[in-house]
C-alpha positions as a Markdown table, in Angstrom:
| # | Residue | x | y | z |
|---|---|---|---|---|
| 1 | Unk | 0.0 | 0.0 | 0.0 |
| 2 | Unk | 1.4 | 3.7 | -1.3 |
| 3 | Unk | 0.8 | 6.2 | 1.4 |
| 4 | Unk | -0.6 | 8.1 | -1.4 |
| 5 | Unk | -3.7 | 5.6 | -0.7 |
| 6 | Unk | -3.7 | 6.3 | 3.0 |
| 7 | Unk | -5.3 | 9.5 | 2.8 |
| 8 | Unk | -8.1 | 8.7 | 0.2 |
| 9 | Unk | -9.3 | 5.7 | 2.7 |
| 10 | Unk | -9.4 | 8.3 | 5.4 |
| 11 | Unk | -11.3 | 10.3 | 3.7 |
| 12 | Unk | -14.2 | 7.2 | 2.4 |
| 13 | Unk | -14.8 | 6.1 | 6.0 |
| 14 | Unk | -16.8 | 7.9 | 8.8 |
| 15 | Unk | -15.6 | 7.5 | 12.3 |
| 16 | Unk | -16.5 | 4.1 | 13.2 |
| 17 | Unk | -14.1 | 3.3 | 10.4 |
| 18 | Unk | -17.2 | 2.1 | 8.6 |
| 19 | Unk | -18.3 | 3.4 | 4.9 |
| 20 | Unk | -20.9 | 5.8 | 5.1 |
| 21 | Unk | -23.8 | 4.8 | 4.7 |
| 22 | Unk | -22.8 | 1.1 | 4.8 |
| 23 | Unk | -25.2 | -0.1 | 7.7 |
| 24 | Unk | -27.8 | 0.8 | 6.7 |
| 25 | Unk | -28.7 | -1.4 | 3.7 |
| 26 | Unk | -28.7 | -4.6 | 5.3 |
| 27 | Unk | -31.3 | -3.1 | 7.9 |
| 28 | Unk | -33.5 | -2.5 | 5.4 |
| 29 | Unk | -33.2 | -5.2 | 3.3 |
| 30 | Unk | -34.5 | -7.2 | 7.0 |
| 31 | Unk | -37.5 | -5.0 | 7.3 |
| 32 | Unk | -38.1 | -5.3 | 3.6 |
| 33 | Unk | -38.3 | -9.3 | 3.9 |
| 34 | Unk | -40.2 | -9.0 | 7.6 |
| 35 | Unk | -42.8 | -6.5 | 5.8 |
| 36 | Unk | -43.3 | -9.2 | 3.4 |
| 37 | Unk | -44.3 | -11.5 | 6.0 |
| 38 | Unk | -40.9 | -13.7 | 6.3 |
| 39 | Unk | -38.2 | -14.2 | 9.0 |
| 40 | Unk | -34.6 | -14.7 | 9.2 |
| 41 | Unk | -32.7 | -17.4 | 10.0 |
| 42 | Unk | -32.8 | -20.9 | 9.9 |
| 43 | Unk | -35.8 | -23.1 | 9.6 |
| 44 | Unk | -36.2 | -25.1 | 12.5 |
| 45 | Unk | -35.4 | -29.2 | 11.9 |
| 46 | Unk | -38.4 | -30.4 | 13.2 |
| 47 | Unk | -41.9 | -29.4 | 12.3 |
| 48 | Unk | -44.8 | -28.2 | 15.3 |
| 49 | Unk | -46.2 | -31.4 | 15.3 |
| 50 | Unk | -42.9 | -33.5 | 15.1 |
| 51 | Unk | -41.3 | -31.4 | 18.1 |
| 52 | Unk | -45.0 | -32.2 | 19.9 |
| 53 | Unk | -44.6 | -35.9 | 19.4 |
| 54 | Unk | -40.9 | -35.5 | 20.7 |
| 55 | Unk | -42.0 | -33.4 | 24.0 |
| 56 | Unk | -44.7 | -36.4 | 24.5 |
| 57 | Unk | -42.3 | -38.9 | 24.0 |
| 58 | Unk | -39.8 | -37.6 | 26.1 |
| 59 | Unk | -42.4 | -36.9 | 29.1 |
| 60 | Unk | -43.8 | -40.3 | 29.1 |
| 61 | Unk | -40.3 | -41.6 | 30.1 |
| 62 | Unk | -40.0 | -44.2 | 28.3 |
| 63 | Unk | -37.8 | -43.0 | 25.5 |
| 64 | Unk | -34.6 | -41.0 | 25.9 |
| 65 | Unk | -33.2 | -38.0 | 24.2 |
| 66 | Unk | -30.9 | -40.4 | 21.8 |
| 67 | Unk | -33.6 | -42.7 | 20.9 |
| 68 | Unk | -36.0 | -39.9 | 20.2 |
| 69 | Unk | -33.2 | -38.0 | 17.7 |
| 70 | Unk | -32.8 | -41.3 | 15.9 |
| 71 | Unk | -36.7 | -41.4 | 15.4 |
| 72 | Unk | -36.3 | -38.2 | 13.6 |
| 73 | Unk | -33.1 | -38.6 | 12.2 |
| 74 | Unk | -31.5 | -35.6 | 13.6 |
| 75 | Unk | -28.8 | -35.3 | 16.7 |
| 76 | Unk | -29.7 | -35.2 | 19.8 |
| 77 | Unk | -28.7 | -31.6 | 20.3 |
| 78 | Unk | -31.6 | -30.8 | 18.1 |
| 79 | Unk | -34.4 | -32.8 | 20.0 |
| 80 | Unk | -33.0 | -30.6 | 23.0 |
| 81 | Unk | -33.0 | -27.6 | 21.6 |
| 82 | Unk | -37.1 | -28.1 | 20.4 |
| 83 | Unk | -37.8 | -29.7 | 24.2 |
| 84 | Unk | -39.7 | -27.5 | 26.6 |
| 85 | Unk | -36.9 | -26.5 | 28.8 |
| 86 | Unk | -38.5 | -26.4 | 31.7 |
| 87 | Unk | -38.9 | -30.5 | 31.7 |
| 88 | Unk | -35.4 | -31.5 | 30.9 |
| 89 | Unk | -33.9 | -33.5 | 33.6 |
| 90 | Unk | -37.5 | -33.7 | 35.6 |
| 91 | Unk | -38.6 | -37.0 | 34.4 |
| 92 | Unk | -39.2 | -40.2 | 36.2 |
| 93 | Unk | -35.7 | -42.3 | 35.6 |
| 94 | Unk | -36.2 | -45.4 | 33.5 |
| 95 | Unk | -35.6 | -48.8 | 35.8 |
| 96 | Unk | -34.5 | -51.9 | 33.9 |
| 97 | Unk | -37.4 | -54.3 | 34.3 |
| 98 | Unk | -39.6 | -51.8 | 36.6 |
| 99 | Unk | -43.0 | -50.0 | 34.9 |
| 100 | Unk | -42.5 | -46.3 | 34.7 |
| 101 | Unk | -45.0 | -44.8 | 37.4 |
């Protein structure tokens, strides 16, 4: 870099060393796509009623987290993050050869 190029950066970028104008656009490109009725991000892995089967499966007890994922053929990191997460950890344990109460 020339230090004759130095001082024509200097000049192109406001203080927060950002273009001017520059952070705006994407802002409104967002409430372009929400006015048209659409969100960002991801779409979620499982559908309402598949993460509905997987809470009811997971509170009867009788199938665990790993099981579950393999059901829907995601990881198990998935069924957790669509669980309610106010149940996880507060189910009755499964006994070998005992009914779950």
């Amino acid at each position: 870099m020339s230090p004759d190029s130095v001082p024509d950066q200097a000049l192109t970028r406001d203080g927060d060393g950002r273009r001017d104008g520059s952070g705006d656009r994407p802002r409104g490109g967002r409430a372009a796509v929400r006015a048209r009725g659409r969100a960002g991000g991801r779409r979620p892995r499982l559908t309402i009623d598949q993460a509905a089967l997987a809470q009811q499966l997971y509170d009867g007890g009788k199938h665990t987290v790993a099981q579950i994922a393999a059901m829907f053929g995601v990881p198990r990191s998935t069924v957790y993050g669509h669980l309610d997460k106010t149940t996880i950890g507060n189910r009755p344990t499964i006994r070998h050869g005992e009914p779950v109460a």
